[in-house]
VOPAGU-2260 file (C-alpha; in pm, 1 decimal, decimal comma):
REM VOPAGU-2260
SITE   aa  ch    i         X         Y         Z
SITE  UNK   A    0       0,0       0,0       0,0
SITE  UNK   A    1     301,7     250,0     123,9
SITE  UNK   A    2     411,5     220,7    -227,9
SITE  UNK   A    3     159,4     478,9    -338,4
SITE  UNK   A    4     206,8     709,3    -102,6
SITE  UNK   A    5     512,3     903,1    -299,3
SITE  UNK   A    6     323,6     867,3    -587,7
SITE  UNK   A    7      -3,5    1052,0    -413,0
SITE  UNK   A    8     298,7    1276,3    -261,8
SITE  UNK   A    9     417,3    1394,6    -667,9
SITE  UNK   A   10     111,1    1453,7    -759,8
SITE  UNK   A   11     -59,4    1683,8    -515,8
SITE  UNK   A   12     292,7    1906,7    -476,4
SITE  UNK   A   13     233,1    1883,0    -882,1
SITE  UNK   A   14     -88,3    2061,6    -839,9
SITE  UNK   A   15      14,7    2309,5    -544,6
SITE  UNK   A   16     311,5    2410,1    -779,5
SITE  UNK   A   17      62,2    2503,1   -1038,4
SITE  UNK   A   18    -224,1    2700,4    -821,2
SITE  UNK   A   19     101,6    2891,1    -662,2
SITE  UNK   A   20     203,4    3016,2    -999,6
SITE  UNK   A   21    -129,9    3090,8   -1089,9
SITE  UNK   A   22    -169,0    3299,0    -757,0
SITE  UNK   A   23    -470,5    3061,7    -626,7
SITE  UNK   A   24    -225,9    3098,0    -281,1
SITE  UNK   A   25    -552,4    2915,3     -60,6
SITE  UNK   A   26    -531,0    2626,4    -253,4
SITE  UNK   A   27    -224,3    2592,3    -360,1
SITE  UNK   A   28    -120,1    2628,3      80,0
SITE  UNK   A   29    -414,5    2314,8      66,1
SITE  UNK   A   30    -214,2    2092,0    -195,6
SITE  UNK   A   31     129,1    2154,1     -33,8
SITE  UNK   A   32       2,6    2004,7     316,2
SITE  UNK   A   33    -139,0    1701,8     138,1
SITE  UNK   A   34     183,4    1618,1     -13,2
SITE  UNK   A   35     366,9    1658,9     277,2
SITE  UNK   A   36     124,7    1418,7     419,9
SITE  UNK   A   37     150,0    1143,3     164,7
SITE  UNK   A   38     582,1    1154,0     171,1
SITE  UNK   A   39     515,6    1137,5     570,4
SITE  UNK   A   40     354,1     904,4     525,0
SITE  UNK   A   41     650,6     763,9     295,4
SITE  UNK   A   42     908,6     770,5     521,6
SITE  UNK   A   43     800,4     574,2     785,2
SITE  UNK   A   44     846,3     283,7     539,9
SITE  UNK   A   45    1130,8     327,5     306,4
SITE  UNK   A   46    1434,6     180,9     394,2
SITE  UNK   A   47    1610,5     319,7      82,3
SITE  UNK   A   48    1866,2     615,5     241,1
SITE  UNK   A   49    1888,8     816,5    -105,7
SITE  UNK   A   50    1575,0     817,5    -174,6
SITE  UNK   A   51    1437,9     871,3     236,7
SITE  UNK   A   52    1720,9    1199,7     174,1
SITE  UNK   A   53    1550,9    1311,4    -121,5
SITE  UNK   A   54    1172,7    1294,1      37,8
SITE  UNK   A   55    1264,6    1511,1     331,7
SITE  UNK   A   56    1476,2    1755,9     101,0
SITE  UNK   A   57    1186,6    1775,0     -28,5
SITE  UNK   A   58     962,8    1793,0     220,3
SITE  UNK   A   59    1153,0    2114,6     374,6
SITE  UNK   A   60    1094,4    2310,8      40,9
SITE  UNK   A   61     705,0    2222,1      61,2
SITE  UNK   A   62     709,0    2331,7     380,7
SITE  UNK   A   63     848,2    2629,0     413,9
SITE  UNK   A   64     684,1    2741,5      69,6
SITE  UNK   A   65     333,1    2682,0     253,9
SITE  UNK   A   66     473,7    2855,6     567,0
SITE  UNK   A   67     508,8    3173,9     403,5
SITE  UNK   A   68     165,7    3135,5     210,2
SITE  UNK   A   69     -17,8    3061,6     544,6
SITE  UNK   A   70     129,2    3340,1     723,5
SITE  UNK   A   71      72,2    3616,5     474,8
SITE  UNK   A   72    -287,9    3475,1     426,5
SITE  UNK   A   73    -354,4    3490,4     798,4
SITE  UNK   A   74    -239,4    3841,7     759,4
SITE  UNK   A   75    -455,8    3941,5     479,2
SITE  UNK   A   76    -170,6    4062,2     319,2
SITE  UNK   A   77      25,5    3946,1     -42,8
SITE  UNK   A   78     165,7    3614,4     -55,9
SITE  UNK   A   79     556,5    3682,4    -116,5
SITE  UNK   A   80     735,8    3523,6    -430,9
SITE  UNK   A   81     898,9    3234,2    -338,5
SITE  UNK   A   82    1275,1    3196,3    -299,8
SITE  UNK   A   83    1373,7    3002,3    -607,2
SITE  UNK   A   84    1487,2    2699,9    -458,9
SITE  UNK   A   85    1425,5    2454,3    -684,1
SITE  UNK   A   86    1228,1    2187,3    -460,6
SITE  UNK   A   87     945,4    2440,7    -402,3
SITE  UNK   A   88     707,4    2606,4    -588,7
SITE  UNK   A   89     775,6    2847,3    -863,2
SITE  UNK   A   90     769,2    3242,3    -806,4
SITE  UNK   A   91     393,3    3340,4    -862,9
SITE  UNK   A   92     345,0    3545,3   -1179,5
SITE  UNK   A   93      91,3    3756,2    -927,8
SITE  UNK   A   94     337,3    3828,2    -676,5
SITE  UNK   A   95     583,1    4114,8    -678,3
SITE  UNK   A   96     952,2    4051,4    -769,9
SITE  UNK   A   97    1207,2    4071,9    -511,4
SITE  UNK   A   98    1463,3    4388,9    -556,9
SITE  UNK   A   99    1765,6    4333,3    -693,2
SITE  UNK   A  100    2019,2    4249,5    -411,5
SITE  UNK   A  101    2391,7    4228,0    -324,7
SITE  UNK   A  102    2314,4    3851,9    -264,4
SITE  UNK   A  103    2549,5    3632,8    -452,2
SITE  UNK   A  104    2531,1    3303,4    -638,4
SITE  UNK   A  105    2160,2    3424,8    -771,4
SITE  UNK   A  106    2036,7    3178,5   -1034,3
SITE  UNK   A  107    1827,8    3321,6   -1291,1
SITE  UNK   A  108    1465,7    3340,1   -1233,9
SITE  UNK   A  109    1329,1    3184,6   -1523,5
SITE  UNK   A  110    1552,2    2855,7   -1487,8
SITE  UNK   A  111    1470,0    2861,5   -1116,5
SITE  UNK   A  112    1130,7    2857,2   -1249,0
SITE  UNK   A  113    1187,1    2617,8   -1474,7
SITE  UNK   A  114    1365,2    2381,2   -1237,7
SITE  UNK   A  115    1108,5    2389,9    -963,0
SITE  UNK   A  116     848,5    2303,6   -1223,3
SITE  UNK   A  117    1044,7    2016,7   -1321,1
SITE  UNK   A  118    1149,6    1894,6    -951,4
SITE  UNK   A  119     765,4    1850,4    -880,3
SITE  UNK   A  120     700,1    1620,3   -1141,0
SITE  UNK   A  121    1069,0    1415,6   -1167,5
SITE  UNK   A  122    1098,8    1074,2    -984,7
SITE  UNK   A  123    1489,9    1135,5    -897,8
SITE  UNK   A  124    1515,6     782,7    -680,6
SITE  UNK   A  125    1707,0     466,8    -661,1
SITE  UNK   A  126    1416,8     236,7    -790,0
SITE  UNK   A  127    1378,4    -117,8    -550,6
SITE  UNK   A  128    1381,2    -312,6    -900,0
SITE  UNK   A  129    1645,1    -611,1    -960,6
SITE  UNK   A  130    1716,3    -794,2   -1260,7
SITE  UNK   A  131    1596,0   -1101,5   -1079,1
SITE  UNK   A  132    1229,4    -923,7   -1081,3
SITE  UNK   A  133    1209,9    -868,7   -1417,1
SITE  UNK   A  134    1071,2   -1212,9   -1564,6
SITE  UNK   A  135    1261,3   -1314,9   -1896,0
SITE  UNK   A  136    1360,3   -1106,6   -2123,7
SITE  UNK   A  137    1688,1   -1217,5   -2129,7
SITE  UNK   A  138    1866,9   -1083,9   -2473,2
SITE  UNK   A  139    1736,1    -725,1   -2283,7
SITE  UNK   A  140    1882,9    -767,0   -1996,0
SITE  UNK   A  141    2235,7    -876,8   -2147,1
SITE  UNK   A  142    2224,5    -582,0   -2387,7
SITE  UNK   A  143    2159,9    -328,3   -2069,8
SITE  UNK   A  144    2421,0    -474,6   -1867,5
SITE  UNK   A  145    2690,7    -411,2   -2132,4
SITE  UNK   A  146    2608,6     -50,6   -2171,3
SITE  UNK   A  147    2477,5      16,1   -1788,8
SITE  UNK   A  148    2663,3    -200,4   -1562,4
SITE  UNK   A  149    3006,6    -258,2   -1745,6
SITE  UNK   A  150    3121,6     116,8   -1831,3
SITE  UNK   A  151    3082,8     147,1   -1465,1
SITE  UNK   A  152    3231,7    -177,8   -1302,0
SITE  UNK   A  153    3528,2    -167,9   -1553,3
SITE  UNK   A  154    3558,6     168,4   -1666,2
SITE  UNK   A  155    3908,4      24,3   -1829,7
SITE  UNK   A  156    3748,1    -128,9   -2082,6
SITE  UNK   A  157    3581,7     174,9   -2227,5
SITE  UNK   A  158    3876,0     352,7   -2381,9
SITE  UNK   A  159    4005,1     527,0   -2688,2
SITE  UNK   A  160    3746,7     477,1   -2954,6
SITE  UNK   A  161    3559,3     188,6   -2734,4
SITE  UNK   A  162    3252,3     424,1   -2574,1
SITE  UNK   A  163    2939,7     300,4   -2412,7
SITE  UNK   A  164    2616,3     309,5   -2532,6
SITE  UNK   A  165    2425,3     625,7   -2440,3
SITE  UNK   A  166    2069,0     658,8   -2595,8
SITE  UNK   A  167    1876,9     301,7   -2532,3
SITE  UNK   A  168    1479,9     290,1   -2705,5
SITE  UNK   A  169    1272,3      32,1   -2553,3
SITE  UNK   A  170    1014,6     -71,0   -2813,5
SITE  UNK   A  171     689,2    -381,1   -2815,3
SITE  UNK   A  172     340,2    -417,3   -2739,0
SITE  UNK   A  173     245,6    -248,6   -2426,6
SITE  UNK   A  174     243,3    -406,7   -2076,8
SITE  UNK   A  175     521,9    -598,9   -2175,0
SITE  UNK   A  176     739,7    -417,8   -1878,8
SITE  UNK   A  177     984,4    -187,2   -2058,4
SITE  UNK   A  178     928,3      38,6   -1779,7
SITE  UNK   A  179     985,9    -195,4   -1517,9
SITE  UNK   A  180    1295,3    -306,4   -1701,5
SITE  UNK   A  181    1416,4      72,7   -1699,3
SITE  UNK   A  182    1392,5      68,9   -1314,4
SITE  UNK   A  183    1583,9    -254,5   -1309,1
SITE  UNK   A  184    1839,1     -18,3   -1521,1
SITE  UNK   A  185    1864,7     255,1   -1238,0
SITE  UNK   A  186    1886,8      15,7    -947,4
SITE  UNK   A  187    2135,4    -195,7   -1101,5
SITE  UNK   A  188    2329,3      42,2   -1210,3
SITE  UNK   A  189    2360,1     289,6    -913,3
SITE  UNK   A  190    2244,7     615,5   -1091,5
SITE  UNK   A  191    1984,7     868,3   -1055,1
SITE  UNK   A  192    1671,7     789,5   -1208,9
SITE  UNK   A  193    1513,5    1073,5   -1326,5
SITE  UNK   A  194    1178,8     965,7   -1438,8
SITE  UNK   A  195     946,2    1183,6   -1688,3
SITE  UNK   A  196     646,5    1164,3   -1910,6
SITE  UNK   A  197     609,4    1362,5   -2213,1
SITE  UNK   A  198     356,9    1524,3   -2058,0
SITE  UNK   A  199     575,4    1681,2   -1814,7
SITE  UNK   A  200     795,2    1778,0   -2119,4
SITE  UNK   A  201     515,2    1984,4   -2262,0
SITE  UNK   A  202     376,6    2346,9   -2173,0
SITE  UNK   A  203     129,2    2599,2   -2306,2
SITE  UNK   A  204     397,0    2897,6   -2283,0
SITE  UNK   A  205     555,7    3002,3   -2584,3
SITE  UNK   A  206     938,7    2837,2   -2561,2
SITE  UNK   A  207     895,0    2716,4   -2221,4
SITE  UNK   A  208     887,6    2360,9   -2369,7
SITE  UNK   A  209    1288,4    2326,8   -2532,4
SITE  UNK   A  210    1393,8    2519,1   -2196,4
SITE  UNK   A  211    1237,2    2271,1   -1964,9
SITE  UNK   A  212    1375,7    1943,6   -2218,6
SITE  UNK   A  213    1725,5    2170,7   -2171,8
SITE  UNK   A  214    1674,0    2189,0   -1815,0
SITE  UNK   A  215    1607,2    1822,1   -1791,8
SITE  UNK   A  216    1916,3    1745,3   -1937,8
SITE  UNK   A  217    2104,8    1999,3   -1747,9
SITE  UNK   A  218    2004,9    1828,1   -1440,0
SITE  UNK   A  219    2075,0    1529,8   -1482,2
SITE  UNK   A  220    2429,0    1602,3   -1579,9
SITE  UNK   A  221    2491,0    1806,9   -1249,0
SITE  UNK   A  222    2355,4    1448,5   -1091,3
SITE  UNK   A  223    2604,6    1231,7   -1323,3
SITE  UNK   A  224    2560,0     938,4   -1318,6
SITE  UNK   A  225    2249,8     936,5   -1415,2
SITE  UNK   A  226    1978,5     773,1   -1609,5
SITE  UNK   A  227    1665,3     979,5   -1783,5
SITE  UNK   A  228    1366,6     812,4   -1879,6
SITE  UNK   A  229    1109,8     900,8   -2116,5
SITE  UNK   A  230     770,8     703,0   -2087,6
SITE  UNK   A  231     561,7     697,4   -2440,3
SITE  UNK   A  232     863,8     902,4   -2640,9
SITE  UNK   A  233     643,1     887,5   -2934,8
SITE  UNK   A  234     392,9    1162,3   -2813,5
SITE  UNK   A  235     654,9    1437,0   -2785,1
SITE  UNK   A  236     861,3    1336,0   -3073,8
SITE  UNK   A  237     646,2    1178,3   -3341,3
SITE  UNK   A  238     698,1    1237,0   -3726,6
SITE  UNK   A  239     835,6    1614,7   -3838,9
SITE  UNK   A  240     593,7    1724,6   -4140,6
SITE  UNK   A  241     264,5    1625,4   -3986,5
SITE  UNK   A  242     -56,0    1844,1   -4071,6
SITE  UNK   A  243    -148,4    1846,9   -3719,0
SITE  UNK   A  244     206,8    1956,7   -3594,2
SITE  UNK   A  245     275,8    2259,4   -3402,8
SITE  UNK   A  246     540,5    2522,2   -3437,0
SITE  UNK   A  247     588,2    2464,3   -3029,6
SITE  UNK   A  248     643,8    2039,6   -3100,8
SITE  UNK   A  249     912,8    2082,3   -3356,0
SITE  UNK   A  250    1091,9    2292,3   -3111,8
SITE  UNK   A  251    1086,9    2046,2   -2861,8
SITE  UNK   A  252    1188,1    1779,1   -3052,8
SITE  UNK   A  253    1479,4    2027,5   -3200,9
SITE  UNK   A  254    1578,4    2047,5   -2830,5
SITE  UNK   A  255    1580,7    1712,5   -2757,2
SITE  UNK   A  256    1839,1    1633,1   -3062,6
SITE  UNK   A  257    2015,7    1874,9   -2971,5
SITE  UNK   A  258    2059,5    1778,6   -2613,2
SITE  UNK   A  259    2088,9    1420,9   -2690,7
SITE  UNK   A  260    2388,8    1472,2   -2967,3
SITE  UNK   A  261    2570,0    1636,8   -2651,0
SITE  UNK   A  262    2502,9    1366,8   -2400,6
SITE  UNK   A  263    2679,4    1137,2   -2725,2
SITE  UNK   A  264    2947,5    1321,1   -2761,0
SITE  UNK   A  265    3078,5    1415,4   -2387,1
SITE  UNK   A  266    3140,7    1248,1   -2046,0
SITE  UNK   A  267    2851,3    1338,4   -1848,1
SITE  UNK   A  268    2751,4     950,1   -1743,6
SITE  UNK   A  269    2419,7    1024,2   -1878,5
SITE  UNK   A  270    2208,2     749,0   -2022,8
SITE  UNK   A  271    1893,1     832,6   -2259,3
SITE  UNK   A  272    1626,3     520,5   -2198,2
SITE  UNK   A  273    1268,0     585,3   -2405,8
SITE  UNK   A  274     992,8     330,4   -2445,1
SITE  UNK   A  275     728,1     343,8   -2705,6
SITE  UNK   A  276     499,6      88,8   -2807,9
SITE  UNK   A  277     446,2     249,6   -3133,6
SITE  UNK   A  278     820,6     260,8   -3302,2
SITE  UNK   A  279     699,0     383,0   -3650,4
SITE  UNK   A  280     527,5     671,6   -3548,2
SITE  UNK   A  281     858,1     794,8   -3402,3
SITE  UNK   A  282    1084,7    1081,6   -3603,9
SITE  UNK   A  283    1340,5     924,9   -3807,2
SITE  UNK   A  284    1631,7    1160,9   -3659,3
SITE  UNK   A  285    1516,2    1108,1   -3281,8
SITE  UNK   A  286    1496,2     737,4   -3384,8
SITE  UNK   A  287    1861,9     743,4   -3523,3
SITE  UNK   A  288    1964,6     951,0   -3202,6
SITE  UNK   A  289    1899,0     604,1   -3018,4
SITE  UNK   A  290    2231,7     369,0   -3126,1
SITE  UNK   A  291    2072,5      66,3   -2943,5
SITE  UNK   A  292    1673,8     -27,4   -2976,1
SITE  UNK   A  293    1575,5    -312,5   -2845,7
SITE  UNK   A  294    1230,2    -532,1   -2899,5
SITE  UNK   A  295    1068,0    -613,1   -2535,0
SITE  UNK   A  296     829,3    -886,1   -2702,6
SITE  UNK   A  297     536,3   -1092,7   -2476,5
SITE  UNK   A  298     701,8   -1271,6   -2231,5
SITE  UNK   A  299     724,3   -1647,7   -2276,2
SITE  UNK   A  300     624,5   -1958,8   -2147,7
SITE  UNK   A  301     918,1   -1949,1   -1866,4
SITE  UNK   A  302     852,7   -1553,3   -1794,7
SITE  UNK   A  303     446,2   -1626,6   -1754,2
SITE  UNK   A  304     518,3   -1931,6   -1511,1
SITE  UNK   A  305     748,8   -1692,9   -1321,6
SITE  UNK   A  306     466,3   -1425,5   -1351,7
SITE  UNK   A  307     191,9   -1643,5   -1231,5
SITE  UNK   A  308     409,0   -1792,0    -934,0
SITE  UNK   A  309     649,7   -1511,2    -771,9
SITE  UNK   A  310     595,7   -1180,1    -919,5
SITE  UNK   A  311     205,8   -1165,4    -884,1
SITE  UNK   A  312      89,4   -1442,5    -653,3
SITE  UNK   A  313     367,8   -1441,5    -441,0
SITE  UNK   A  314     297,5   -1552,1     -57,6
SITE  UNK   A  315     -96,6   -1544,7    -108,4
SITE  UNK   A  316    -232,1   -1852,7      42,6
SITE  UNK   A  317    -298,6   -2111,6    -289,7
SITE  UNK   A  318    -353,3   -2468,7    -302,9
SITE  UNK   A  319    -152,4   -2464,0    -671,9
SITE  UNK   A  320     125,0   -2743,9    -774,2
SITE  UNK   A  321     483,9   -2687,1   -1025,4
SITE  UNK   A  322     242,8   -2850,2   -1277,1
SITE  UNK   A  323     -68,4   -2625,9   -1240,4
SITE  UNK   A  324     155,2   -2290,3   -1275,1
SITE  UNK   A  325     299,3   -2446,7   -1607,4
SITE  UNK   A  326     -47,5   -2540,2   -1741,0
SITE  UNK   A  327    -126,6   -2191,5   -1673,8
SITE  UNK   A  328     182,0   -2056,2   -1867,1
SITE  UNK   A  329      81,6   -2304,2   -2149,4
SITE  UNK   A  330    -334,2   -2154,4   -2144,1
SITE  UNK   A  331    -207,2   -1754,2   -2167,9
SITE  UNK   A  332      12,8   -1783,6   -2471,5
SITE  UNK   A  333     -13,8   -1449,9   -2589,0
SITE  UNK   A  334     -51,8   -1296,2   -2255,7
SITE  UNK   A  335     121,2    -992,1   -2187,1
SITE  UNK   A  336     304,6    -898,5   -1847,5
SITE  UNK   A  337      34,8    -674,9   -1814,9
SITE  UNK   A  338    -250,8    -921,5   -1889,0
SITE  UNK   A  339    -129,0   -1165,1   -1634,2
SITE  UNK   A  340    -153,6    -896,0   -1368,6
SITE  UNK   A  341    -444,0    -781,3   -1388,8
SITE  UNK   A  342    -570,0   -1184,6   -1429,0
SITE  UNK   A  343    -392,7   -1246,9   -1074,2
SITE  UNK   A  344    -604,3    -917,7    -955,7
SITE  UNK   A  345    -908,1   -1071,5   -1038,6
SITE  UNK   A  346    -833,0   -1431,9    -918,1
SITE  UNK   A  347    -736,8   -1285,4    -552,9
SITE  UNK   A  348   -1057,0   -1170,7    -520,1
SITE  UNK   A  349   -1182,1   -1460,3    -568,2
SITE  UNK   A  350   -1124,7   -1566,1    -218,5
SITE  UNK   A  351   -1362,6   -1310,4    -131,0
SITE  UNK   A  352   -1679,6   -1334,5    -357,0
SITE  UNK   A  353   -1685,2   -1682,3    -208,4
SITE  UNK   A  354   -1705,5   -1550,9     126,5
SITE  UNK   A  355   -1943,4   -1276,6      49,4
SITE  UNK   A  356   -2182,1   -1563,6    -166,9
SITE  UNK   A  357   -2154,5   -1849,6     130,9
SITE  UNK   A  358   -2465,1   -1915,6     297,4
SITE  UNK   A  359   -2296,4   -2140,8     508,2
SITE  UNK   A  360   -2035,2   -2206,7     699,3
SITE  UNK   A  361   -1842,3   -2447,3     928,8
SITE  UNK   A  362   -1585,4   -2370,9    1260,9
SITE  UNK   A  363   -1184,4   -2530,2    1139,3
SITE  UNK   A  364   -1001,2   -2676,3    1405,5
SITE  UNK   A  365    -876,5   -2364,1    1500,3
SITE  UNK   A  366   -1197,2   -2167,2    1536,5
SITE  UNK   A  367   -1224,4   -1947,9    1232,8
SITE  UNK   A  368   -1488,8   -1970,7    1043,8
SITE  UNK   A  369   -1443,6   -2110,6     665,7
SITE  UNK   A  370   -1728,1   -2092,0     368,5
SITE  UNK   A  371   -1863,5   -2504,7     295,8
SITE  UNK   A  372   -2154,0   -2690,5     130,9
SITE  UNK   A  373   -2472,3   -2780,8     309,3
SITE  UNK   A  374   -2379,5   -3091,5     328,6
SITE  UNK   A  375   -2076,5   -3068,2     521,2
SITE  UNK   A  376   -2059,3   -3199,5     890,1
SITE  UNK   A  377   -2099,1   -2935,7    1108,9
SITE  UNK   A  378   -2248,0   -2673,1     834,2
SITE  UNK   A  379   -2448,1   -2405,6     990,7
SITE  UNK   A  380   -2691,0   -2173,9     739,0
SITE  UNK   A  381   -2574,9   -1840,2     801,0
SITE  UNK   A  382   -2404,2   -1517,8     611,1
SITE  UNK   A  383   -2061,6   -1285,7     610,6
SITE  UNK   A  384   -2352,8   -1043,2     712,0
SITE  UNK   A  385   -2493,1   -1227,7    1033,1
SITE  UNK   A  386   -2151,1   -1338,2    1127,7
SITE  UNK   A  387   -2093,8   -1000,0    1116,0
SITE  UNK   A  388   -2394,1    -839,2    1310,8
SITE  UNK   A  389   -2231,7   -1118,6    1602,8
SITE  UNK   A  390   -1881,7    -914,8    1576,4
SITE  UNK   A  391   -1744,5   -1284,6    1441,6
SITE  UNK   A  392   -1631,5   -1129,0    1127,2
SITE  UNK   A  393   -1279,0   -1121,4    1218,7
SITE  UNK   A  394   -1273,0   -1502,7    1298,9
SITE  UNK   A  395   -1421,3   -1542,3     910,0
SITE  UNK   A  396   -1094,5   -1713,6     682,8
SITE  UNK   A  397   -1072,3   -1643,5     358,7
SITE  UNK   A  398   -1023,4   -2014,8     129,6
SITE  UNK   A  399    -688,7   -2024,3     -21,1
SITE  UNK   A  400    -680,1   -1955,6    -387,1
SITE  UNK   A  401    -748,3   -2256,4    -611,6
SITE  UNK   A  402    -649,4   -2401,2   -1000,3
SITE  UNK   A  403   -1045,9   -2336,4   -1053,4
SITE  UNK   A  404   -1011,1   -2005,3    -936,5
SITE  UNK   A  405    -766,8   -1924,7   -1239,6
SITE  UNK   A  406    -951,4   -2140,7   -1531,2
SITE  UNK   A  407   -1299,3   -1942,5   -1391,0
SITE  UNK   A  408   -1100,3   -1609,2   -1447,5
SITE  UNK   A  409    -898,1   -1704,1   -1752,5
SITE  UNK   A  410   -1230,8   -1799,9   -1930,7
SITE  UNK   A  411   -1378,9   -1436,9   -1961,1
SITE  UNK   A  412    -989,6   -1213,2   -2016,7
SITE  UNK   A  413    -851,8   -1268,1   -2348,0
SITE  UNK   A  414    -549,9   -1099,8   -2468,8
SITE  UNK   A  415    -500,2    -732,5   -2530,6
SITE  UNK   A  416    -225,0    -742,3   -2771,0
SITE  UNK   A  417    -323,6    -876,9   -3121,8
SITE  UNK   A  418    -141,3   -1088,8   -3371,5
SITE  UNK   A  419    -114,0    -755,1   -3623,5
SITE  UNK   A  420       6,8    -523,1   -3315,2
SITE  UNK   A  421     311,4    -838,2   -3307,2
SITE  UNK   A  422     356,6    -828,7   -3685,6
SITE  UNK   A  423     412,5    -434,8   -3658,0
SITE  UNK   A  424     692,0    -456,9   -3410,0
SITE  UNK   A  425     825,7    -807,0   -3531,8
SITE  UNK   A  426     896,3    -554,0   -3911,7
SITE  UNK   A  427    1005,9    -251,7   -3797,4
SITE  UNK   A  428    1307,2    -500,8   -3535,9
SITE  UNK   A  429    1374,3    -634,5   -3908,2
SITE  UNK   A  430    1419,4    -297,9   -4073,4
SITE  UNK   A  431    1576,3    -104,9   -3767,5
């Protein structure tokens, strides 16, 4: 459950960042007390240092930003423009601009800006992802370890004209875990993982776009080594020439050329990792400004039995044998990662409908109560509701998860990925 929290914690300091720089200070004071909740909330469970360091870095900026909006407001006077450290909110266009002072060190404004609207929607963390979670993908793996993990183990044997690889596009059908297997990247690797969406890439202002792609980059240098990753690439750089292109997305995807021929051609310890599921509709120049691309296909019959049994299922009480976890590998041929996750979802709630549907139930050995048939010695004709109107709810225990349980879910979910989606991204690994 905690593992939402940070997640919950981005997104609400997301929001106060905006309705600061929009000068909505009431709400804005609102959001910033909700994130701080959510990464509290955060660090009573993470055991990772960097990233428990970076949550209450964080949480400092947040808080001090909202301690200046709450004590102006209780004032009734103007909410002063924030100081333009980068883990708070942006300086309100509303508010009125500090006077030039003798102060020294002063970034500029506008990149302060520009970073603090990036710091509120960046991941920078360690990500809790091992190779050993991702299931299969195996040629991946290999190809990521020789640029990620080598260059940095045996820096020796990147010399002269031998360089590592430095722009990596993840490409297949979705749910097929290339982000997962970018997270995998970060841990394993030791760098900052500076996670982004195009969306976050994007912005209505006039040249605000490039500067926050440039800023990006810029970043993640100062934090060298360092991995960025850009979730569905193909939205913020799809094919120049389009009718329906804007003056605003050519620029960006000028900037990101740009920026990515100088991570190429330097020493920063920067790494470039995009995933797509849709390689075609990608720009032929950002397409040739990734040296490696490499097909994440549906997992197969090894990866789905490892799906089924460790990564989804886990320690969840189940009745299943070696043989019934293969014979479930063998029925979702087809199946992405993604598919097989959500099927698990279903089947451990099971469990539950069976409870909820009993109308009667027998006392175990150990006094909990357990769903049976009528039949059964020592049946009595009663409900999860009744049990519960007696305050014997918590003595009710759930059945452990069954084979039946899986062939009653697997009979209504089919597939999501279709045999054409494969044939697309089975040519364009042949041509590219």
């Amino acid at each position: 459950m905690y593992s939402n929290f940070m997640e919950h914690g981005i997104e609400y300091a997301k929001q106060a960042v905006k309705e600061d720089d929009t000068g909505n200070y009431s709400k804005a004071f609102q959001l910033y007390m909700n994130a701080l909740e959510y990464f509290q909330a955060q660090l009573k469970y993470e055991k990772n240092q960097q990233i428990e360091k970076t949550i209450r870095e964080r949480c400092l900026g947040y808080l001090k930003r909202a301690e200046e909006i709450r004590a102006v407001l209780d004032n009734g006077g103007s909410v002063p423009a924030s100081n333009g450290d980068a883990s708070v909110a942006a300086q309100p266009k509303s508010s009125p601009k500090p006077k030039d002072g003798g102060g020294k060190d002063k970034e500029d404004p506008e990149k302060a800006k520009l970073k603090a609207g990036l710091d509120s929607v960046i991941i920078r963390e360690k990500p809790n992802v091992k190779w050993s979670d991702v299931a299969g993908l195996e040629n991946a793996k290999l190809a990521l370890q020789e640029a990620v993990i080598l260059p940095v183990k045996f820096p020796q044997f990147f010399t002269g004209k031998r360089k590592p690889w430095r722009a990596f596009l993840l490409y297949g059908p979705p749910g097929t875990g290339k982000s997962y297997l970018a997270k995998a990247v970060a841990t394993e690797a030791d760098s900052t993982f500076f996670s982004v969406s195009s969306s976050d890439l994007v912005s209505k202002w006039m040249g605000e776009s490039e500067k926050l792609v440039s800023n990006l980059f810029q970043m993640a240098r100062d934090s060298a080594p360092s991995i960025i990753f850009v979730d569905e690439i193909d939205s913020l750089c799809g094919q120049r020439g389009e009718g329906n292109e804007s003056e605003a997305s050519r620029r960006i995807k000028t900037e990101l050329l740009v920026q990515m021929q100088g991570v190429g051609s330097d020493d920063h310890k920067v790494l470039v990792l995009a995933a797509t599921n849709t390689p075609y509709a990608l720009d032929q120049a950002i397409r040739r400004r990734f040296d490696k691309r490499i097909y994440i296909p549906l997992p197969d019959l090894k990866a789905r039995q490892h799906m089924f049994k460790q990564v989804h299922l886990g320690d969840t009480p189940h009745n299943l044998t070696e043989s019934d976890f293969e014979k479930l590998a063998q029925k979702t041929e087809g199946f992405s990662g993604s598919d097989i996750s959500v099927c698990v979802k279903d089947v451990l709630f099971e469990p539950v409908r069976k409870i909820q549907d009993a109308e009667y139930f027998m006392k175990s050995s150990d006094g909990m109560w357990v769903p049976c048939e009528p039949k059964q010695r020592g049946a009595v004709k009663t409900t999860l509701q009744e049990l519960d109107a007696q305050d014997l709810a918590s003595k009710v225990l759930l059945p452990p998860i069954t084979r039946a349980d899986f062939d009653k879910v697997l009979a209504r979910q089919k597939p999501t990925v279709s045999k054409a989606d494969l044939e697309v991204h089975e040519r364009f690994t042949k041509e590219f």
